[in-house]
ROBAPA-302807 format. One record per residue (C-alpha): residue in three letters; x, y, z. Coordinates in steps of 0.2 Angstrom, whole numbers, plus 5000, padded with zeros to 4 digits. Each point is the difference from the previous one (the first is absolute). Layout:
ALAXYZ/...
This chain:
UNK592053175701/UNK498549895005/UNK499050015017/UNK499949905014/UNK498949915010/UNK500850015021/UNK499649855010/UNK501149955016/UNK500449844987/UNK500950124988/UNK499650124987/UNK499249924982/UNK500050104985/UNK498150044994/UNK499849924982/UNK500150114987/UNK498650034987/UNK499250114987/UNK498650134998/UNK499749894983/UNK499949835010/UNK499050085013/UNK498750084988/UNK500450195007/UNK499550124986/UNK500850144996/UNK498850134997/UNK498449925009/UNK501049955015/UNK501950095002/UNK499350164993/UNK498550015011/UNK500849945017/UNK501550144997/UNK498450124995/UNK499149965016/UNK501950005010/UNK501050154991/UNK501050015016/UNK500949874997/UNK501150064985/UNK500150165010/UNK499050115015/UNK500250164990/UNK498949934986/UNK498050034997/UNK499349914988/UNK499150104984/UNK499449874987/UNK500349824993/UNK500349974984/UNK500250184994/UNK500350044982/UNK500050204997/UNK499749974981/UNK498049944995/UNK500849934985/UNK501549905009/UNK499749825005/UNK501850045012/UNK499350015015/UNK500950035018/UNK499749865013/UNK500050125016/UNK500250205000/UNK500350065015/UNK500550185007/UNK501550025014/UNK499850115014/UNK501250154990/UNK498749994985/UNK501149874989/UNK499149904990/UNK500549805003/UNK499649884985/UNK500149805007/UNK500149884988/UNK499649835006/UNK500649824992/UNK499849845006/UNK501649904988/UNK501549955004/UNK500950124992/UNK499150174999/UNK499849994982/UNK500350184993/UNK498950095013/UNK501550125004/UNK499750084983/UNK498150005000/UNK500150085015/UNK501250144994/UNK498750044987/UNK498549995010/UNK501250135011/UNK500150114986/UNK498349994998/UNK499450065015/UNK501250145003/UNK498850124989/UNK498649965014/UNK499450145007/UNK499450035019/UNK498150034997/UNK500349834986/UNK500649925015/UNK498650045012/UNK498949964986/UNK500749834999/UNK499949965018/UNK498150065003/UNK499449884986/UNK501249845005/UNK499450035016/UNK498250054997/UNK500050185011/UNK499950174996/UNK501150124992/UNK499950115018/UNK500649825010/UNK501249954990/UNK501050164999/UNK499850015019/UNK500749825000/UNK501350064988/UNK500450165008/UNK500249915018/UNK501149894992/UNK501450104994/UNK501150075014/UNK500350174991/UNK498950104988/UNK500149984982/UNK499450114986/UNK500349864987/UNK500749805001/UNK501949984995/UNK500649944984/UNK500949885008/UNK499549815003/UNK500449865012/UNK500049824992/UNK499649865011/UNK500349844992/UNK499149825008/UNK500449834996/UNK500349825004/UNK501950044994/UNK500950104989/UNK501249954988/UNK501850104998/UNK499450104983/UNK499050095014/UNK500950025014/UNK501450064988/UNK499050114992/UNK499250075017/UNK501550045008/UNK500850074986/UNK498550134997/UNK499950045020/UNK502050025002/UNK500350134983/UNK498350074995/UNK499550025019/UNK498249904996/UNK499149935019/UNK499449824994/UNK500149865011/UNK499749824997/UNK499249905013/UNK499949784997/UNK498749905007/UNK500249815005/UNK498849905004/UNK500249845012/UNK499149865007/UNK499849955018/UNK498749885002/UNK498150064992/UNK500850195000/UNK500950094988/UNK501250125008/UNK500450154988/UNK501850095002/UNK500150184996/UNK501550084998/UNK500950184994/UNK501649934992/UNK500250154989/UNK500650115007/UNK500349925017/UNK499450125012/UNK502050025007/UNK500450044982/UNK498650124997/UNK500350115015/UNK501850034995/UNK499650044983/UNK498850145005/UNK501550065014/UNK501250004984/UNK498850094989/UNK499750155014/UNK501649995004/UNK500750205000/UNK498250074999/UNK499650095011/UNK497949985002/UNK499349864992/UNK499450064984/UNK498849884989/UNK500750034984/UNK498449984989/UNK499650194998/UNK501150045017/UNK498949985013/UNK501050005018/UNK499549835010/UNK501350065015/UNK499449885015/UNK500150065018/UNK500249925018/UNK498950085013/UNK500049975018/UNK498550065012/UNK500549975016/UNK500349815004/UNK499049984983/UNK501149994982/UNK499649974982/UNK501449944987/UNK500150054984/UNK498350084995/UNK499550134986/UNK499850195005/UNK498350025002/UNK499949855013/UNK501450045009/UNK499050195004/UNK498649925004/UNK500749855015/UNK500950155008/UNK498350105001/UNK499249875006/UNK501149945010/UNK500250175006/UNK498350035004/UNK500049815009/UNK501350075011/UNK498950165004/UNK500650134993/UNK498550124997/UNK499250004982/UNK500350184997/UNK501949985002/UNK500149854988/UNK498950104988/UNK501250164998/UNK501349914998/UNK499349914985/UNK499050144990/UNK498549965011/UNK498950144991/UNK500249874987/UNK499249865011/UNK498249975000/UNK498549945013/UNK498749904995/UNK498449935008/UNK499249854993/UNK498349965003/UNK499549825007/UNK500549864988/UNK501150144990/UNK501949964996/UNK501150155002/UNK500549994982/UNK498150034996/UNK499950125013/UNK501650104994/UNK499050014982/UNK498650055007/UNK500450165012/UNK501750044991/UNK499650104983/UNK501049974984/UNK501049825007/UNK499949844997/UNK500349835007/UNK501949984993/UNK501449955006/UNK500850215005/UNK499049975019/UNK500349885017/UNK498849965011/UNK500950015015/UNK498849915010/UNK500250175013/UNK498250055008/UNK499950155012/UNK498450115004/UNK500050084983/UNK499949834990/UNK501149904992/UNK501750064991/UNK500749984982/UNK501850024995/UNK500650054983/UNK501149864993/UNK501550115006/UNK501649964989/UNK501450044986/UNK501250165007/UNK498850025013/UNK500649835006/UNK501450055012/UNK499650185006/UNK498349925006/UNK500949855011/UNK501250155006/UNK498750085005/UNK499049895009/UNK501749955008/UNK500250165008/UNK498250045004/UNK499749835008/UNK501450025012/UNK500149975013/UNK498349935001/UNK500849854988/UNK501549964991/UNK499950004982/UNK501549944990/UNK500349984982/UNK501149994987/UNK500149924981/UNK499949824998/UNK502049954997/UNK500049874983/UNK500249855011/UNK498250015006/UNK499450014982/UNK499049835000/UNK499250035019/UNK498450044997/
């Protein structure tokens, strides 16, 4: 389907080119543009490293590794042909590659392609994910990228996604002229996002939590309402933490919010001038760390400033029940799990 250029004359069709014809490379330019702009082949994704090879010894090297926000790796496999060549297979090895990788390899990786420390990059990391993780999946998302694909692929793709329950998607990239400019159309054709949604509402259908099933870890998602304010489809440990703040917004005292969320748990903190709360978290509270298990709520009272565990797992529901009925009549708290048609809200 080409694009269109609108006038009130009429609408004309943009003239079609190449990336070839219009010298676009594909590792100096694709690569780094999507590098610098992961968001566009998804805003769950962070990007770890470009061309990534696990092996010293293996010249196979990944074009973009990147992490999702529920600790999946995502290999991206960028071509700029016609026809995709066969980067559906390369990529299913560099998958299986990967899957080995370890958390701290991961953090690793990330400090040295970004050039920060081990203690920043696990922060970064940390921050990322939405729920805690002792170690990365063995699971893989594929992302595939290029100027077309030709039907060996698209075969093969939706043969592996629809009987062997593999996540790869295939994006094409056009490129066409209009004037001096080259316009680049990016699309997800692969699965469309319609398709994909109903594959993962078929594949929960009859569970009753959402369990990831690499290792069994439960990724049930919840809909919480404070007040006039609501948030759809979000992982335990954010949905406690928008009804305590929105709790303590609403003015319900600290102390109430507290007890009904393990308060002797909860920390306060003073940092000095200059001093994140992180660092001063470190600093005043023996034997922790600055991972990913603590919220700054941003809450500041005469004592100093307040640090929520990362509350979640079974604790999950009891805690927004409490808060429900602690909060009242103060507030109205509501919440319930995430039904599958809300799956792809973020």
């Amino acid at each position: 389907m080409p694009l269109f250029r609108y006038s009130d004359a009429g609408l004309d069709p943009l003239a079609r080119t190449s990336l070839a014809a219009e010298r676009i490379r594909e590792r100096q330019d694709i690569q780094r543009l999507l590098l610098e702009r992961i968001e566009i082949l998804g805003d769950d994704l962070i990007a770890i490293a470009e061309e990534y090879s696990l092996f010293n010894d293996s010249r196979r090297r990944i074009d973009i590794l990147a992490l999702d926000r529920k600790g999946g790796l995502v290999v991206i496999e960028l071509k700029r042909t016609e026809d995709g060549g066969h980067m559906e297979l390369q990529a299913l090895r560099y998958a299986a590659m990967v899957s080995t990788m370890t958390l701290d390899h991961l953090i690793e990786t990330y400090a040295d392609a970004h050039n920060v420390e081990l203690t920043d990059a696990r922060r970064t990391i940390a921050d990322w994910i939405e729920e805690p993780i002792d170690e990365l999946a063995n699971q893989v998302r594929i992302i595939l990228v290029s100027s077309d694909f030709s039907t060996e692929i698209t075969s093969t793709v939706l043969w592996l996604n629809d009987n062997y329950g593999t996540d790869i998607s295939c994006f094409r990239i056009v490129a066409y002229k209009l004037r001096n400019e080259v316009l680049l159309d990016l699309q997800q054709i692969i699965p469309l996002p319609e398709a994909k949604s109903f594959q993962i509402q078929q594949r929960r259908k009859g569970a009753s939590t959402t369990v990831n099933r690499e290792g069994g870890r439960d990724f049930t998602r919840y809909d919480v309402a404070v007040g006039s304010e609501r948030l759809i489809n979000t992982s335990k440990q954010s949905a406690v933490k928008f009804a305590v703040m929105g709790a303590y917004k609403a003015g319900v005292d600290l102390e109430i919010i507290r007890k009904a969320t393990f308060g002797h748990r909860w920390h306060v903190v003073n940092p000095q001038p200059g001093e994140s709360v992180v660092n001063a978290f470190v600093r005043e509270v023996e034997g922790t760390s600055p991972n990913h298990r603590w919220y700054d709520l941003e809450i500041v009272n005469e004592n100093g400033t307040w640090i929520m565990p990362r509350w979640g797992g079974p604790d999950t529901e009891p805690m927004l029940e409490s808060l429900r009925q602690a909060c009242a009549p103060a507030v109205r708290i509501e919440w319930s799990r995430s039904s599958p048609e809300n799956d792809s809200v973020s």
